[in-house]
PAZAPA-4460 file (N, C-alpha, C; in steps of 0.05 Angstrom, whole numbers, plus 32768, in hexadecimal, padded with zeros to 4 digits):
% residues 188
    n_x    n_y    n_z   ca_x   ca_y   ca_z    c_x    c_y    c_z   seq   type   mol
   7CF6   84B1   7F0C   7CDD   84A6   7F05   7CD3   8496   7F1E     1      X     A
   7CB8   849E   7F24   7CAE   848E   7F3B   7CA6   8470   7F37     2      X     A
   7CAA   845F   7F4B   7C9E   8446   7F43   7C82   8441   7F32     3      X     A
   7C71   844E   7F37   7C51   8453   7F2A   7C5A   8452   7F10     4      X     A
   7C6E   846D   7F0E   7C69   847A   7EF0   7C79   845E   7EE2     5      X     A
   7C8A   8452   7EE5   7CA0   8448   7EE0   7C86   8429   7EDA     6      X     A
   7C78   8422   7EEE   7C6D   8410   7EED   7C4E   8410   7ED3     7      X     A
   7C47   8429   7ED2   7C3E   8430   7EC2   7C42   8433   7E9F     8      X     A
   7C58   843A   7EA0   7C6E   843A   7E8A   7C73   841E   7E7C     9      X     A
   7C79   840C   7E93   7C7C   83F0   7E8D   7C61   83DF   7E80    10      X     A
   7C4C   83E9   7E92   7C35   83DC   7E86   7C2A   83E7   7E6A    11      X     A
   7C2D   83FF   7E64   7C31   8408   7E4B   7C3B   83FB   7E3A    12      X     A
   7C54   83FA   7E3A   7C64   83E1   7E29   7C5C   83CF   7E28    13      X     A
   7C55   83BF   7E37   7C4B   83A6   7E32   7C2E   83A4   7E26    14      X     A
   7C21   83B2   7E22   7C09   83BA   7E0A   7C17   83BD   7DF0    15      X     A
   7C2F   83C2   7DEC   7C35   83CC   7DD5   7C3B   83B1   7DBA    16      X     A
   7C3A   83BB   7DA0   7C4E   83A3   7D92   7C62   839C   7D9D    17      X     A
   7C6A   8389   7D89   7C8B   837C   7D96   7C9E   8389   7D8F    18      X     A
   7CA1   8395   7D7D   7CAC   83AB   7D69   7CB7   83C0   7D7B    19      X     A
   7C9E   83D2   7D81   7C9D   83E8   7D9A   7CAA   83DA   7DB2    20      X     A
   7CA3   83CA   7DB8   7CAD   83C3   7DD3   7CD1   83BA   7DDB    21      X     A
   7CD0   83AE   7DC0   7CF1   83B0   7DBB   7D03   83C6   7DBE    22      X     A
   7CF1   83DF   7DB5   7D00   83F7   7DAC   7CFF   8402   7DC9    23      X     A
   7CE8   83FA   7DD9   7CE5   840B   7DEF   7CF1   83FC   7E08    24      X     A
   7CFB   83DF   7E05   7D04   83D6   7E1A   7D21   83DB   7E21    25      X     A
   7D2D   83E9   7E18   7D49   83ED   7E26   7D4F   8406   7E34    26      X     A
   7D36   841E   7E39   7D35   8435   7E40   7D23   842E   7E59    27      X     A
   7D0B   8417   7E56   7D04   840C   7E6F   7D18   83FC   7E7F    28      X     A
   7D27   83EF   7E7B   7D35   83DC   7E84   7D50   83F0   7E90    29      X     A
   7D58   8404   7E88   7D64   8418   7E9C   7D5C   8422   7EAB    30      X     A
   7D40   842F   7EB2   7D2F   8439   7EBD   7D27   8426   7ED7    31      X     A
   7D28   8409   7ECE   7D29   83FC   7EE7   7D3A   83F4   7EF8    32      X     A
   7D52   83F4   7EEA   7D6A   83F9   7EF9   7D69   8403   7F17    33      X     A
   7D79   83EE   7F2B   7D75   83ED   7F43   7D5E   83EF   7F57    34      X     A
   7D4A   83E6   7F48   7D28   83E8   7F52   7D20   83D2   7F48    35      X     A
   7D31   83C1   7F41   7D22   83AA   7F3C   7D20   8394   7F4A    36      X     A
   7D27   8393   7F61   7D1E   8381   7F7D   7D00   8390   7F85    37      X     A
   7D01   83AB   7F87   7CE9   83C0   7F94   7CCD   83B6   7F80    38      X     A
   7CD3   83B5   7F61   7CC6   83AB   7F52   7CB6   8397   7F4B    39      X     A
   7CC6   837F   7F5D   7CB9   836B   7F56   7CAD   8361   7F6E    40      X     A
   7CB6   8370   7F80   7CA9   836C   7F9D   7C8D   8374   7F8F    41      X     A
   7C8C   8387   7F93   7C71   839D   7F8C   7C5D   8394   7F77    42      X     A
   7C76   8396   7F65   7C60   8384   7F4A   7C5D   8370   7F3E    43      X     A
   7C61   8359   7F4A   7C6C   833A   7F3C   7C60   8336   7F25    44      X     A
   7C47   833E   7F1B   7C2F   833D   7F06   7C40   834B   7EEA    45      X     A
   7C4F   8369   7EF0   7C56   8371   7EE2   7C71   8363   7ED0    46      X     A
   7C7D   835E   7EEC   7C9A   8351   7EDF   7C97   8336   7EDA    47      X     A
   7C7E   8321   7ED9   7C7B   8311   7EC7   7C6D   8319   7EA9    48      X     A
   7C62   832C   7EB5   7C54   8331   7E91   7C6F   8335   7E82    49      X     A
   7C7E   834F   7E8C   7CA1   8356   7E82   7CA8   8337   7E70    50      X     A
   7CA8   8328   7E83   7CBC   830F   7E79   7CAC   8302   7E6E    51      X     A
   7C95   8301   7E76   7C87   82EC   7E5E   7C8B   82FD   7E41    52      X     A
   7C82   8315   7E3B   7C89   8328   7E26   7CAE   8329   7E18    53      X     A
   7CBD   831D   7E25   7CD3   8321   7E25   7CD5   8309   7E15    54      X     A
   7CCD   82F1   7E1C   7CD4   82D8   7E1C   7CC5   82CC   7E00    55      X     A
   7CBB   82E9   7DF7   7CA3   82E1   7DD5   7CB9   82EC   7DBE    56      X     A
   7CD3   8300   7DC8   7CE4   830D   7DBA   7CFB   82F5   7DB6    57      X     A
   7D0C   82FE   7D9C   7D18   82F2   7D9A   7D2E   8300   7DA9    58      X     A
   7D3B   82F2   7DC2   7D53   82FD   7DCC   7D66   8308   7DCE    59      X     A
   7D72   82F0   7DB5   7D90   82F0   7DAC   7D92   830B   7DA2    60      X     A
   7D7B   830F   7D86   7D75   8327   7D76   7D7D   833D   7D8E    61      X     A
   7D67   833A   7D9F   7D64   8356   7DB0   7D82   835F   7DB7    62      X     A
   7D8D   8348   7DC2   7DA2   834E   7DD8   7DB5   8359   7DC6    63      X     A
   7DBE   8350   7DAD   7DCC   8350   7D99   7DCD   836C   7D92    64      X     A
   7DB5   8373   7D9C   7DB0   8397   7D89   7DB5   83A6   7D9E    65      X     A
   7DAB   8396   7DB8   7DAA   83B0   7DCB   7DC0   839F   7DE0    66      X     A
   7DD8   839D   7DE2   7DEC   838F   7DF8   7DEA   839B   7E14    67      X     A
   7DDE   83B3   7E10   7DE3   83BE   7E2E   7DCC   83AD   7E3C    68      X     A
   7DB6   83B0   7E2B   7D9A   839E   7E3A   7DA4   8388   7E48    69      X     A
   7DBC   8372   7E45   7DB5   8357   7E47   7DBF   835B   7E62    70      X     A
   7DCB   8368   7E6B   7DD2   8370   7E8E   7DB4   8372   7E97    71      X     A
   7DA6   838A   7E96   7D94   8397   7EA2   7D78   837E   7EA3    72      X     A
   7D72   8373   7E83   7D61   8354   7E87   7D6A   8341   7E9F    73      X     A
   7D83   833B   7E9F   7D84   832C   7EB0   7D84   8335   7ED2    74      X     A
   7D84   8353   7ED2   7D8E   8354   7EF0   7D61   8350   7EEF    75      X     A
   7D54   8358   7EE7   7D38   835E   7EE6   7D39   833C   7EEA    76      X     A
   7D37   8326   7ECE   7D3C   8312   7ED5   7D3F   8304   7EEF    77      X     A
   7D57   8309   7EFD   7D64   8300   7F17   7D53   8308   7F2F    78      X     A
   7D4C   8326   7F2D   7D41   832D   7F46   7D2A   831B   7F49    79      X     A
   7D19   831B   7F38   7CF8   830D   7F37   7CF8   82F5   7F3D    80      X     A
   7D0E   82E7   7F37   7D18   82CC   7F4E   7D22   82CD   7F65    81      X     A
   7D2C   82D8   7F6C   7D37   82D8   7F87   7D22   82E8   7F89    82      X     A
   7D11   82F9   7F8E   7CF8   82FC   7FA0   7CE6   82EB   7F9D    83      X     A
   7CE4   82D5   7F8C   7CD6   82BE   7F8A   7CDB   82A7   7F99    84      X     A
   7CF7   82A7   7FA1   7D08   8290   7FB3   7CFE   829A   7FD3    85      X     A
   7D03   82BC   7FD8   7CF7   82C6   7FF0   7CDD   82C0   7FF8    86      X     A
   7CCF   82B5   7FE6   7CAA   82B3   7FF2   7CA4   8298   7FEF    87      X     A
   7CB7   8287   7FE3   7CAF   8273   7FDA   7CB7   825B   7FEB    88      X     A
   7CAB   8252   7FFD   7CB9   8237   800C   7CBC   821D   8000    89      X     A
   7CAA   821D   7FEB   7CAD   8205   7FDB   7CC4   8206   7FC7    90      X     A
   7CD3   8218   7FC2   7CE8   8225   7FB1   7D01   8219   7FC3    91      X     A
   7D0A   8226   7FDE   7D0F   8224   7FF3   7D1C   8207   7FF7    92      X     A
   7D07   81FB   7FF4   7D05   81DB   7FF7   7D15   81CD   7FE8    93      X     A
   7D1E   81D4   7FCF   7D28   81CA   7FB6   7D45   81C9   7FBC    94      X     A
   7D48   81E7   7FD2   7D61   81EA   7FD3   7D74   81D8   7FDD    95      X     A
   7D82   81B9   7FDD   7D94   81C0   7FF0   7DAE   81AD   7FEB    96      X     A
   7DBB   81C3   7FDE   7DD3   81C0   7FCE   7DDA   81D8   7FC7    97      X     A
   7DEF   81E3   7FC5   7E06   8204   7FBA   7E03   81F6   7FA9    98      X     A
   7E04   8206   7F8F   7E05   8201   7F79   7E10   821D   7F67    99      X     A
   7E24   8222   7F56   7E1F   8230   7F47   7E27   822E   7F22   100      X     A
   7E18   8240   7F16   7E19   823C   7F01   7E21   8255   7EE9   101      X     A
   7E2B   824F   7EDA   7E2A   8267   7ECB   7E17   8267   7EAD   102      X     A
   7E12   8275   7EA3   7E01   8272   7E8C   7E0D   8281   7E77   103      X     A
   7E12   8278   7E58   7E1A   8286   7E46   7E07   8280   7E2B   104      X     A
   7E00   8295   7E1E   7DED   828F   7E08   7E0A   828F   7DF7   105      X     A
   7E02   8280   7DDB   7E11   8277   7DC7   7E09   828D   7DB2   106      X     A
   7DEE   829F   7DB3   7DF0   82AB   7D9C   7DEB   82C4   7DA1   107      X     A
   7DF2   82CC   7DB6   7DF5   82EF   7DB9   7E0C   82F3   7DDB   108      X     A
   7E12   830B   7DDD   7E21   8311   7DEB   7E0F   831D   7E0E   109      X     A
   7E09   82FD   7E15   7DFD   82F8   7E35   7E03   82E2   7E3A   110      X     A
   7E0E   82ED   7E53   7E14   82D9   7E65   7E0B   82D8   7E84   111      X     A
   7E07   82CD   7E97   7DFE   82D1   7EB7   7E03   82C2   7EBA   112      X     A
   7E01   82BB   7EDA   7E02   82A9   7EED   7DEB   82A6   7F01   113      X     A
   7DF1   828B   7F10   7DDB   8285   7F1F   7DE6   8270   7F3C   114      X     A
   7DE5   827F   7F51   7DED   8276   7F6E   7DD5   826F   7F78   115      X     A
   7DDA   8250   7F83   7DCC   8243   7F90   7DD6   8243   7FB1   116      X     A
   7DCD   824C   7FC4   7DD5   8250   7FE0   7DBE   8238   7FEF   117      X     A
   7DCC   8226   7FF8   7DBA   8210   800E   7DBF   8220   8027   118      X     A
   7DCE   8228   8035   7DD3   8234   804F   7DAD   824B   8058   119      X     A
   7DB7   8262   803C   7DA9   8276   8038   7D92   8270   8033   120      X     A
   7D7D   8257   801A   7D6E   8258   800C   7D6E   8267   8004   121      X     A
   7D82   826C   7FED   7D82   8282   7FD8   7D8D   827B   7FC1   122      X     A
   7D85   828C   7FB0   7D81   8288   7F98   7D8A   82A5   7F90   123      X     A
   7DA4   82AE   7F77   7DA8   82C5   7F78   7DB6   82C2   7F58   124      X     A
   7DAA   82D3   7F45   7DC0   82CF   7F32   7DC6   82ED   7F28   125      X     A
   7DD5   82EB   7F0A   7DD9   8309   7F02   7DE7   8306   7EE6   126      X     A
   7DEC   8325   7EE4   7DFC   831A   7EC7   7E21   8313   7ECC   127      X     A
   7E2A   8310   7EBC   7E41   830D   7EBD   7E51   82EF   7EC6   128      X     A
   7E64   82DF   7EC4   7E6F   82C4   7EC8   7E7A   82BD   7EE6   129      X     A
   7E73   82B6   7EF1   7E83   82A9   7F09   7EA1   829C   7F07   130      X     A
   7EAD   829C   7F17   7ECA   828E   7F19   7EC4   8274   7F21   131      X     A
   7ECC   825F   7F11   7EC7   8246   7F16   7EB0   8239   7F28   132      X     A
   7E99   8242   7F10   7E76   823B   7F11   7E76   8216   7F17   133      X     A
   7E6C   8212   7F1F   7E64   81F0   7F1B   7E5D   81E9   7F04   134      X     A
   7E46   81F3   7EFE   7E39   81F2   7EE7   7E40   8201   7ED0   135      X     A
   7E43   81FA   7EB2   7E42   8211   7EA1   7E2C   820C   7E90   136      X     A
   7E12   8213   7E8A   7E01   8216   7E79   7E09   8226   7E59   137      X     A
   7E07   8215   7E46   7E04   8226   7E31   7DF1   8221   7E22   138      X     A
   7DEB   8239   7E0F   7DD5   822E   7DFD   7DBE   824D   7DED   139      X     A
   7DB7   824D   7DDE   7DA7   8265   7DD9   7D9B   8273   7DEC   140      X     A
   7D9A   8291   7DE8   7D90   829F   7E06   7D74   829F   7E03   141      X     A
   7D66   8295   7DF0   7D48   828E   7DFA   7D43   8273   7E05   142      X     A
   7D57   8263   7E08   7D5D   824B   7E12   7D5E   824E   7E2F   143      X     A
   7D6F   825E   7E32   7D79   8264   7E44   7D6C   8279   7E5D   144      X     A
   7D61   828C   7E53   7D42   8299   7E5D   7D30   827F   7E61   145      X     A
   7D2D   8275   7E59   7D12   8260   7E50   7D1C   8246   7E6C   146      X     A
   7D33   8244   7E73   7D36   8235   7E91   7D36   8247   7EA5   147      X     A
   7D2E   8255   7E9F   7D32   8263   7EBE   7D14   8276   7EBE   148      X     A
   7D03   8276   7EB3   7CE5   827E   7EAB   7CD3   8266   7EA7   149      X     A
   7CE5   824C   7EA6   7CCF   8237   7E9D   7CC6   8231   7E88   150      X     A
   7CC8   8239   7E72   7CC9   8233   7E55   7CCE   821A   7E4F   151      X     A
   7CED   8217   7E60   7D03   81FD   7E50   7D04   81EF   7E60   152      X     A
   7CF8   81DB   7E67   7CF9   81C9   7E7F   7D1A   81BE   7E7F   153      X     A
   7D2D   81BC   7E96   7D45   81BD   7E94   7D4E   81A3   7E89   154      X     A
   7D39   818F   7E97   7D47   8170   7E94   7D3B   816D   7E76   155      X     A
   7D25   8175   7E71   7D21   816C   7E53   7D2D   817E   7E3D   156      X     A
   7D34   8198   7E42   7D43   81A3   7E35   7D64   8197   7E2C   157      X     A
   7D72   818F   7E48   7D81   8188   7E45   7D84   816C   7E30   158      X     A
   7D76   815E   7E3D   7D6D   8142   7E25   7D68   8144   7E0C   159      X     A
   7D5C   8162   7E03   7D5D   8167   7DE9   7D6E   817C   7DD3   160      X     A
   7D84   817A   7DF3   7DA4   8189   7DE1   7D94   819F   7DE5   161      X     A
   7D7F   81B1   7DE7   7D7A   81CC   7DE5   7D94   81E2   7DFA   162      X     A
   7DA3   81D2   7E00   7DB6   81DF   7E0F   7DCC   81CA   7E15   163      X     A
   7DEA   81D2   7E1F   7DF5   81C1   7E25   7E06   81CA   7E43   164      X     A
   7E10   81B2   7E4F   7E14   81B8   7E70   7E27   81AD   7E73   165      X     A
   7E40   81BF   7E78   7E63   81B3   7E81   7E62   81BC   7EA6   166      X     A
   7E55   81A2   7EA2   7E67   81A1   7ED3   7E55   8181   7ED1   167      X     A
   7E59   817B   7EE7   7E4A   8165   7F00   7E31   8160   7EF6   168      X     A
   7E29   814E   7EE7   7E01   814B   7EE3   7DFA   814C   7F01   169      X     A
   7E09   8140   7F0E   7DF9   8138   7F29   7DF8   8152   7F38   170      X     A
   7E01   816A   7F29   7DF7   818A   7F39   7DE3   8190   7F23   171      X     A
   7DE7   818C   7F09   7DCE   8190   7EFB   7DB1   8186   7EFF   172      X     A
   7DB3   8171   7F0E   7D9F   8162   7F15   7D9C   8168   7F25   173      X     A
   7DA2   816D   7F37   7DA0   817D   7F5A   7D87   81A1   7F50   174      X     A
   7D9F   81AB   7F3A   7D9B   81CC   7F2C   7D7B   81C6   7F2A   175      X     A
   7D73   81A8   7F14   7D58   81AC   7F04   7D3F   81B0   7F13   176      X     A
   7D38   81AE   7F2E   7D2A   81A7   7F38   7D1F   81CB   7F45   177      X     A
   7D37   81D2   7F4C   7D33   81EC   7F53   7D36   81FE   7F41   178      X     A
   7D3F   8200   7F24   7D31   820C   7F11   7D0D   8208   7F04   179      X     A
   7D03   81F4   7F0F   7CEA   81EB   7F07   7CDB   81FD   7F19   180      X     A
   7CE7   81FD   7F3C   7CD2   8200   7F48   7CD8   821D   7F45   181      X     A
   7CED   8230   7F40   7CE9   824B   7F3B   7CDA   8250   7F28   182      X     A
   7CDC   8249   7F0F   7CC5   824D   7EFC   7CAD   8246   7F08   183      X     A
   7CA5   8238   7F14   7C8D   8236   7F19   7C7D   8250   7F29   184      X     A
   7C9A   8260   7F36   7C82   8276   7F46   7C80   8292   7F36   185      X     A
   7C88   8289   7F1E   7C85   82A8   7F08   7C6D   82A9   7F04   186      X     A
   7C62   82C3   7F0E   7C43   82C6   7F08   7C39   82C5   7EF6   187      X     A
   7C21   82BD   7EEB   7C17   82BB   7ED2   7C0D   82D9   7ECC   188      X     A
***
C-alpha cells in the first residue's frame, strides 16, 4: 500500500463512527507498521487527528479486545514524539536530565517505555519494559495515553492519584515539564 492510499485510508477512518473505527483500527495500525516515522513526518495533521480519535475510545476496552494493537498504538504513539522532539527546540530545552521510565496500565495488557537522552535531545519511547527504568508510572491506559498527548497534566494528575509513580519525584519533576512541552506540539 502506497503512502497516499494508506494515508487516504486513514482519513477515511477517521470520518467514520467509533464503532467502525474500532473495528477498522487494527488492520490500519498494521498497515502502518514501519512507516510510521515516514508518516508523521509527512502528515502530522493526520496522526493527531489518529490520536485525538484514539484518545475519545475507551482504551483499556480496545486494547483488551485487540492485544496485538497495543504494540503497534504505541510504536505510532512514540514515533509522533520523537519527530516532535526533532523540530521542536523548545522541547529540546526541557531536556536536561536521562531519564527513563516505564509505563504500565492497570487495566489492560500495555505497557511501554520512555528514554529521556540529555546528551542526544531525545526523546524515544516504545512498547515493552525497560531493565531498571527510573521511573515506573502506573495507572489506566487512558491515563496513561492522556500524559503523553496532554490530556493529563502530569503534576496535577499525579496530585490527583490519577496515576501512581515508584522512583525519585525529583526525576518525576525533572520528567513533568518535558511531558507538557511534548504535548504541546501535537497538532490540533
Amino acid at each position: 500500500m502506497t503512502d497516499e492510499q494508506l494515508i487516504q485510508r486513514i482519513e477515511t477512518a477517521l470520518e467514520e463512527e467509533q464503532d467502525q473505527l474500532e473495528a477498522d483500527l487494527p488492520a490500519i495500525l498494521a498497515d502502518m507498521e514501519g512507516q510510521t516515522d515516514e508518516l508523521v513526518r509527512e502528515h502530522p495533521a493526520v496522526m493527531a487527528s489518529t490520536l485525538g480519535r484514539m484518545e475519545e475510545m475507551d482504551i483499556a476496552s480496545f486494547v483488551s479486545a485487540n492485544p496485538e494493537t497495543a504494540d503497534q498504538f504505541q510504536e505510532l504513539l512514540w514515533s509522533g514524539m520523537r519527530v516532535m522532539v526533532e523540530r521542536n527546540p523548545e522541547v529540546k530545552e526541557q531536556i536536561n536530565e536521562d531519564i527513563t521510565t516505564n509505563f504500565e496500565a492497570d487495566d489492560c495488557p500495555m505497557e511501554g517505555h520512555l528514554k529521556v537522552r540529555e546528551e542526544e535531545e531525545l526523546v524515544t519511547g516504545g512498547a515493552g519494559q525497560l531493565d531498571d527504568a527510573d521511573i515506573t508510572i502506573t495507572g489506566p491506559a487512558d491515563v496513561l495515553v492522556g500524559l503523553i498527548t496532554g490530556t493529563v497534566d502530569p503534576i496535577q494528575g499525579f496530585m490527583q492519584q490519577q496515576y501512581e509513580m515508584d522512583g525519585p519525584v525529583q526525576k518525576g519533576t525533572k520528567l513533568a515539564p518535558i511531558m507538557n512541552s511534548l504535548s504541546e506540539q501535537v497538532p490540533e
